[in-house]
N, C-alpha and C positions, 0 to 999 in steps of 0.2 A: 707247101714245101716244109719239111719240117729237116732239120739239121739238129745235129746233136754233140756233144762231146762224150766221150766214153772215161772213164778212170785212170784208163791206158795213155790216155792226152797227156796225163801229168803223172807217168807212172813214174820219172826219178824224182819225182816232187813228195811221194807220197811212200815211197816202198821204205820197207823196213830200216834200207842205208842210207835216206836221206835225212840231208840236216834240216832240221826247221820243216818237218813233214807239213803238209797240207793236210785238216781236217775236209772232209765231204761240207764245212759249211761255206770253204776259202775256194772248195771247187766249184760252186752253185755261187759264188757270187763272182768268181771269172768268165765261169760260162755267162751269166746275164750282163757281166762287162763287153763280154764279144759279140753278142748279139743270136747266141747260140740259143735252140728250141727245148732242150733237155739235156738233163746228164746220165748216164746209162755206170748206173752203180755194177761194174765187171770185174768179176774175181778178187776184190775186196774185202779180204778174211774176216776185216771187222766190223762189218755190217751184221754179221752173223750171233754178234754177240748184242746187239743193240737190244733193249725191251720195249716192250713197248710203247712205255714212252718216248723212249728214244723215239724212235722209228716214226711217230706221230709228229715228232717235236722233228725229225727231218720232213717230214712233209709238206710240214707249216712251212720251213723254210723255203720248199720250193714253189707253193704257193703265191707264196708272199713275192717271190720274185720273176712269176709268170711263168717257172719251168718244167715240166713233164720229168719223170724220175721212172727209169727202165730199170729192171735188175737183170744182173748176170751172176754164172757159176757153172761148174764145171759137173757133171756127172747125172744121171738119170734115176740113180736110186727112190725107191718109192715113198717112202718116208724122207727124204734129201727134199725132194723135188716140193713134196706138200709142206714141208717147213717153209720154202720160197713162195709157195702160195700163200700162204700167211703171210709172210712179209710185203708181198705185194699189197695183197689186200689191204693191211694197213698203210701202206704209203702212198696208194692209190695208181697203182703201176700196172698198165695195161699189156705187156710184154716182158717174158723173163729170158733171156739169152742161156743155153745151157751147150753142152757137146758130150758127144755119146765117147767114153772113153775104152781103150780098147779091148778093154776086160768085160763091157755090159755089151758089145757089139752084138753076142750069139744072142745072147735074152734082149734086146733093147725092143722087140715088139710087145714081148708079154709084159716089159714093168711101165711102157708107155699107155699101154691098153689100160694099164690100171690105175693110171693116174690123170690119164687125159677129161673123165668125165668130168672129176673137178674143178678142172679148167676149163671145162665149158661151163658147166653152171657159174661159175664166176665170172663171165668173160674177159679171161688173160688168155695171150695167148704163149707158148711155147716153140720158141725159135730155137733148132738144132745148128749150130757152126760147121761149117764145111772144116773140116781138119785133118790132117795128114792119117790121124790116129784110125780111122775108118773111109774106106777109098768112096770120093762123090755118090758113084751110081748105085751102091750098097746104101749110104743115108739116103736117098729120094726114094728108094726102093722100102727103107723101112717108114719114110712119112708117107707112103702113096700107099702103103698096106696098112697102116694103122689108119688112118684116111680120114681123123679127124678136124674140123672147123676151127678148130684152138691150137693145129701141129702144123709146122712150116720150117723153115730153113732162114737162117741167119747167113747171111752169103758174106764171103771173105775169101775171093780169089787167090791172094796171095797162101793164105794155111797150106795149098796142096801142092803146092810146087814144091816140097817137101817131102811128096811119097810121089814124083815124078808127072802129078797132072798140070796141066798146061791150065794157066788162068782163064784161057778163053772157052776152052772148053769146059772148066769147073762152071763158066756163068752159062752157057748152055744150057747144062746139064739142070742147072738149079732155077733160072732167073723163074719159070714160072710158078715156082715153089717157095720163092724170097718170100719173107714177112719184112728182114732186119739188114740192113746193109752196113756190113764196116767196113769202111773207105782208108785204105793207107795205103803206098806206095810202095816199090821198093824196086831194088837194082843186084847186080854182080857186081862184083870187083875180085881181081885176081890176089891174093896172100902174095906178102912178102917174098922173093924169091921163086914166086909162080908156081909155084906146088898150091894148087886147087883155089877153090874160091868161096867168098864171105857172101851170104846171102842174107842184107840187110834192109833198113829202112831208107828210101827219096823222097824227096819233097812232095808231092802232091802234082803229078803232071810233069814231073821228069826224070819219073824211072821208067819202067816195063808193065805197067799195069795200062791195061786200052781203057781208057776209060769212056771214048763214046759210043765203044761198044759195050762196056756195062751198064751207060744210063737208058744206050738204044733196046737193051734189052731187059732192063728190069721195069723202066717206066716209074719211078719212084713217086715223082710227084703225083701223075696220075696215079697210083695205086695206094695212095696216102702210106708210102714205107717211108722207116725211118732212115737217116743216114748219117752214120753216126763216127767221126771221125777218132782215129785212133792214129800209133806210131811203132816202128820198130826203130829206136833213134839208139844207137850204139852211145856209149858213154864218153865222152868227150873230154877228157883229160883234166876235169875240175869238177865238184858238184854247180860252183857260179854259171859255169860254161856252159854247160849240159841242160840248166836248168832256163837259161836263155834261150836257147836253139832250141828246145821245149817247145817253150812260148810260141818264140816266133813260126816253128813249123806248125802249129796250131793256128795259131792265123792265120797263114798264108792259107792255110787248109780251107778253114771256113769261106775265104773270100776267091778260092780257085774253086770250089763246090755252089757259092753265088753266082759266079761268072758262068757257070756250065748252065746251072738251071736261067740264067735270063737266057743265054743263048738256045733253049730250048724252048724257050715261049714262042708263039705263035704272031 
């Protein structure tokens, strides 16, 4: 079983508006205080700038503290895409989380056909995110046409309920195409005054997300996929506050994702 924390775990920790940001070395030494398997570096601007020192000198750290280092970013561009190979490469990251954004949707077979060899010859592989911005059976349809052994799908049921897909049928659709799973919760609530509603982040196992129908159908452990906890955690009226309820839905996360997988044992 492998568990993981994503960036997103501590995204008011780390975004541009918090105080006292978290460096990527304060998150790799959380993650191995909780007992987490990796940290899954996602849409984190400033990785991008690291050299390669840097980037060697982050790896050591995760080394050093027994954890796997995933990278994540947004867009499929051809040259985008082989710069994160390179980073991978140096940091020793077996997995790059990316999503097809809705401008490279018409092209996203011709620039993936041309980047996918080098990702074989490396073995990383390339996981696309289910996202509202390209509807489910459009992204399976362009990993099952490009059809390679390095191209797969990062599953994240909640993204599509945003372009009107029902979570259970997004893991359907995907689970046997999963490489990457991110695990967060989330619920409705009605706006002030009842005029429409907020589609936000829950704790882990009590909002709307089934989730033993996503472990019945991904098989994570057995399929050695990662699962890698993140939040949609609304801001909470302090950065102190915010940065609490953080934590602790991080927790709870990792040890409602322990509880499922014993309950899955035999």
């Amino acid at each position: 079983m492998t568990i993981g924390l994503s960036t997103y775990s501590f995204f008011w920790q780390w975004h541009p508006t918090a105080d006292r940001a978290l460096s990527l070395a304060d998150m790799l030494a959380r993650t191995q205080e909780w007992g987490a398997d990796l940290l899954q570096v996602c849409d984190y601007p400033a990785v991008e700038e690291y050299d390669e020192g840097q980037l060697l000198a982050l790896a050591g750290q995760a080394e050093r503290r027994g954890l796997g280092l995933e990278l994540g970013t947004r867009g499929i561009g051809v040259a985008h895409l082989e710069r994160y190979l390179g980073m991978a490469q140096r940091l020793g990251v077996r997995l790059v989380r990316s999503m097809v954004t809705a401008s490279e949707a018409d092209d996203a077979e011709r620039l993936l056909r041309a980047v996918l060899p080098a990702y074989e010859r490396a073995g990383v592989v390339l996981a696309l995110e289910t996202y509202e911005q390209i509807a489910t059976p459009r992204l399976v349809g362009v990993v099952e046409a490009v059809g390679s052994p390095s191209l797969g799908i990062c599953l994240d049921p909640a993204n599509c309920v945003a372009a009107l897909e029902h979570p259970r049928e997004t893991v359907e659709r995907t689970a046997d195409r999963a490489v990457n799973l991110h695990v967060k919760d989330f619920s409705f609530s009605r706006q002030a005054g009842w005029v429409g509603f907020t589609l936000a982040g829950a704790l882990l196992g009590e909002g709307m997300l089934d989730l033993e129908h996503l472990f019945a159908r991904v098989r994570p452990e057995e399929r050695g996929i990662s699962q890698v906890v993140e939040h949609w955690l609304v801001w909470q009226g302090d950065s102190a506050t915010t940065r609490r309820v953080e934590d602790d839905w991080t927790r709870h996360s990792l040890e409602r994702l322990r509880q499922l997988a014993g309950a899955r044992r035999p």
